[in-house]
C-alpha positions as CSV (number, residue, x, y, z in Angstrom):
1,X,-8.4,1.8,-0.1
2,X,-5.7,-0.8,-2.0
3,X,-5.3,-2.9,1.5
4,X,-9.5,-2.5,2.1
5,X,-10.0,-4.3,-1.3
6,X,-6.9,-6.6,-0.3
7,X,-7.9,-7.7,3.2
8,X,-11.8,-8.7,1.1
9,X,-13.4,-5.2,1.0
10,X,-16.0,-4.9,-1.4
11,X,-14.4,-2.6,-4.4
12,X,-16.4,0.8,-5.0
13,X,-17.5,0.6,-8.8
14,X,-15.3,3.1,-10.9
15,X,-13.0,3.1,-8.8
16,X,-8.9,2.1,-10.1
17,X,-7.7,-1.5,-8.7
18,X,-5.1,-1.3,-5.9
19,X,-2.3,-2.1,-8.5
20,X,-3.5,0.7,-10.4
21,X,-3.3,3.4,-7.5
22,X,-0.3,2.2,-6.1
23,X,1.4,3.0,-9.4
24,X,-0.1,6.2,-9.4
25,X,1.5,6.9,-6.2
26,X,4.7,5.6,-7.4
27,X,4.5,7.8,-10.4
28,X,4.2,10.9,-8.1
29,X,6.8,10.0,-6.2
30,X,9.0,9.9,-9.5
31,X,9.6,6.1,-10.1
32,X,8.7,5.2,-13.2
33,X,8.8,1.4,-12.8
34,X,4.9,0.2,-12.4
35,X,3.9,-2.6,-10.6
36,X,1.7,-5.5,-12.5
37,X,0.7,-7.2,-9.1
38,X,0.6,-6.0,-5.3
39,X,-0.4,-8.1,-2.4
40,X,-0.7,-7.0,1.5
41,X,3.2,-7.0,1.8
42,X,3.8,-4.8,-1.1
43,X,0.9,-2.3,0.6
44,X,2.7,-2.3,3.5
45,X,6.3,-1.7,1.7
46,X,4.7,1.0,-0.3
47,X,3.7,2.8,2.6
48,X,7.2,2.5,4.7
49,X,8.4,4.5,1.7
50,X,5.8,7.0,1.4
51,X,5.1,7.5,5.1
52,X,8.9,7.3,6.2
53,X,9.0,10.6,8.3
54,X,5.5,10.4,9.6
55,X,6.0,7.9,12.4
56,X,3.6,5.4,11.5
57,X,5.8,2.4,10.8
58,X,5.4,0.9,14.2
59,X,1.8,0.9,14.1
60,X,1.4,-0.6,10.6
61,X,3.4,-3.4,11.9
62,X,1.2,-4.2,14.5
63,X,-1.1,-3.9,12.3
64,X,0.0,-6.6,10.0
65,X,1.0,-8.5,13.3
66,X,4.4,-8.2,11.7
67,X,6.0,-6.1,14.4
68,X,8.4,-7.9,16.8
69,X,10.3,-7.1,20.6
């Protein structure tokens, strides 16, 4: 939902900001440093970290035409 609303999707009313539920998922993961801003880069950093054994790092990286030979 935080890179939908990033990339210009239209935010679902009551919903938290993407700053906000990254931080939630930071505070699950037991860092208790919060983020005040995150941008497409910080999405994609976020979920290296939380996805790290799930094998989808490749394809995020095509997805954010990032990923390189």
């Amino acid at each position: 939902y935080a890179e939908a609303v990033l990339r210009g999707a239209t935010p679902v009313a009551g919903v938290k900001t993407p700053v906000e539920l990254v931080n939630d998922l930071r505070r699950r993961a037991g860092i208790t440093t919060n983020l005040s801003a995150v941008d497409l880069l910080g999405i994609l950093d976020e979920r290296a970290r939380e996805l790290y054994f799930e094998g989808t790092r490749r394809t995020d990286l095509i997805r954010y035409n990032r990923f390189t030979t």
